[in-house]
C-alpha positions as CSV (number, residue, x, y, z in Angstrom):
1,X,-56.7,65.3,-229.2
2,X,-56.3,61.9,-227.2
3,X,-52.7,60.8,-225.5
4,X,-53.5,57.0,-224.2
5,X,-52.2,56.1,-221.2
6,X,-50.1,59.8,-220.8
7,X,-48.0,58.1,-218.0
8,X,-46.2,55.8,-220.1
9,X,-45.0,59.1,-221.6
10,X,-42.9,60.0,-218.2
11,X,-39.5,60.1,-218.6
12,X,-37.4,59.7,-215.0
13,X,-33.4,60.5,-215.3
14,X,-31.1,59.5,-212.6
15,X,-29.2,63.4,-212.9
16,X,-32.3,65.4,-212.4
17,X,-36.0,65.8,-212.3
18,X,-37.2,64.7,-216.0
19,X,-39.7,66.6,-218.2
20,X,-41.8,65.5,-220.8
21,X,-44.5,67.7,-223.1
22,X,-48.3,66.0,-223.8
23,X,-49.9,68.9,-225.1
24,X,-50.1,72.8,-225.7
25,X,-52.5,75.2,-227.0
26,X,-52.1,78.7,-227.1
27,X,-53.6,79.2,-223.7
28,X,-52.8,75.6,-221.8
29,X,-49.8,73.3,-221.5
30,X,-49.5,69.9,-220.2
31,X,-46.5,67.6,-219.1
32,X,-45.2,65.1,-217.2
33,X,-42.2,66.0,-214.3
34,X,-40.8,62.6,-213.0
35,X,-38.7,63.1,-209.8
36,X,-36.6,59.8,-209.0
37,X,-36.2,59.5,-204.9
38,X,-34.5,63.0,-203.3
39,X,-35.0,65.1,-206.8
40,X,-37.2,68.0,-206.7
41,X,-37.8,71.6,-208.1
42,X,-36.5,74.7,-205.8
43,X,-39.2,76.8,-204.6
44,X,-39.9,79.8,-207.8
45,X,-42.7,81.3,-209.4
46,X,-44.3,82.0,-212.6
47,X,-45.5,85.6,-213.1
48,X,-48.5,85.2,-215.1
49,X,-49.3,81.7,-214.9
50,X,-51.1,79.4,-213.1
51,X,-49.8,75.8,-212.7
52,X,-51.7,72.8,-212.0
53,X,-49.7,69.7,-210.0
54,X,-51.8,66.1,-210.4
55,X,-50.7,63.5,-208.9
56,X,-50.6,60.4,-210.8
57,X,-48.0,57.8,-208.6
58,X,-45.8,57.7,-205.4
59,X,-45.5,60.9,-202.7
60,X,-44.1,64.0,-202.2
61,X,-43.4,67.4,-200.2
62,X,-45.0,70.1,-201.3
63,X,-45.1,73.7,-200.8
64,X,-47.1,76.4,-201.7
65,X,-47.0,80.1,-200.2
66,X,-46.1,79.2,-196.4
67,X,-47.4,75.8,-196.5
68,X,-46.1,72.7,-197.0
69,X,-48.2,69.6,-197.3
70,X,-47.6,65.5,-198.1
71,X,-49.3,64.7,-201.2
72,X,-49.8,61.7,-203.1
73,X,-52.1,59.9,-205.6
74,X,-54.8,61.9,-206.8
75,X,-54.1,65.0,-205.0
76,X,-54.1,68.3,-206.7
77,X,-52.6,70.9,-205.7
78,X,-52.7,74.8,-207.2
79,X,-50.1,77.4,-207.3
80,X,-51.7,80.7,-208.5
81,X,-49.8,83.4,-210.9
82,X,-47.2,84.9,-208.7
83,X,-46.9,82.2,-206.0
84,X,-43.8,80.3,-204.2
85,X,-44.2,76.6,-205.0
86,X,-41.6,73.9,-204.6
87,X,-41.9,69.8,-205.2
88,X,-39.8,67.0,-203.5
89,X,-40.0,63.6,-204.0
90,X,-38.5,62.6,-200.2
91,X,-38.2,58.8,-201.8
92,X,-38.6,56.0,-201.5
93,X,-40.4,55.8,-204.3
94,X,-40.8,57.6,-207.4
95,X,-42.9,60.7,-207.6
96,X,-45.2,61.4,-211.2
97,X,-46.8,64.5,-211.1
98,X,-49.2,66.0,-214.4
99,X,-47.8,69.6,-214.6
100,X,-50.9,72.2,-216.2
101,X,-49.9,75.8,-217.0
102,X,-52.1,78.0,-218.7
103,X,-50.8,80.6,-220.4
104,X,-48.7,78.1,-221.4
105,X,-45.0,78.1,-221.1
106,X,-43.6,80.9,-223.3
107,X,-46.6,83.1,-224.0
């Protein structure tokens, strides 16, 4: 499977953090979240799953574990099964991060 250009596939809401879906399989999920300045995702986990965070344009905060780190085009950043991980887009910018899961979301 090919998605050309997968960024043009980001959708960026002024309410909240938006989410798009480019692929799944029964062990790996891909998607876009776009974060508009000051939007972000509270620090969680995912029991189970490991997630992948790509960087593809602008900056952000974020934390993983205990540590919290600036990150910004082509940076990747891994939060294992189990581990507290949070995203902020501080501005001004926007922030568009490739989200990969595997499991996948669901399984």
């Amino acid at each position: 499977m090919l998605i050309s250009n997968a960024a043009s596939k980001a959708v960026f809401r002024a309410e909240k953090m938006g989410k798009a879906d480019l692929v799944a399989s029964e062990h790996l999920f891909a998607g876009l979240n776009a974060f508009e300045p000051g939007q972000g995702h509270e620090l969680h986990t995912h029991a189970g799953q490991d997630k992948l965070y790509y960087v593809l344009e602008g900056a952000g905060d974020v934390t993983v574990g205990e540590k919290q780190s600036r990150i910004g085009a082509g940076d990747l950043v891994l939060a294992r099964s189990g581990e507290k991980h949070a995203l902020l887009n501080p501005g001004p910018g926007r922030l568009l991060v490739m989200v990969v899961m595997g499991p996948p979301p669901g399984k």
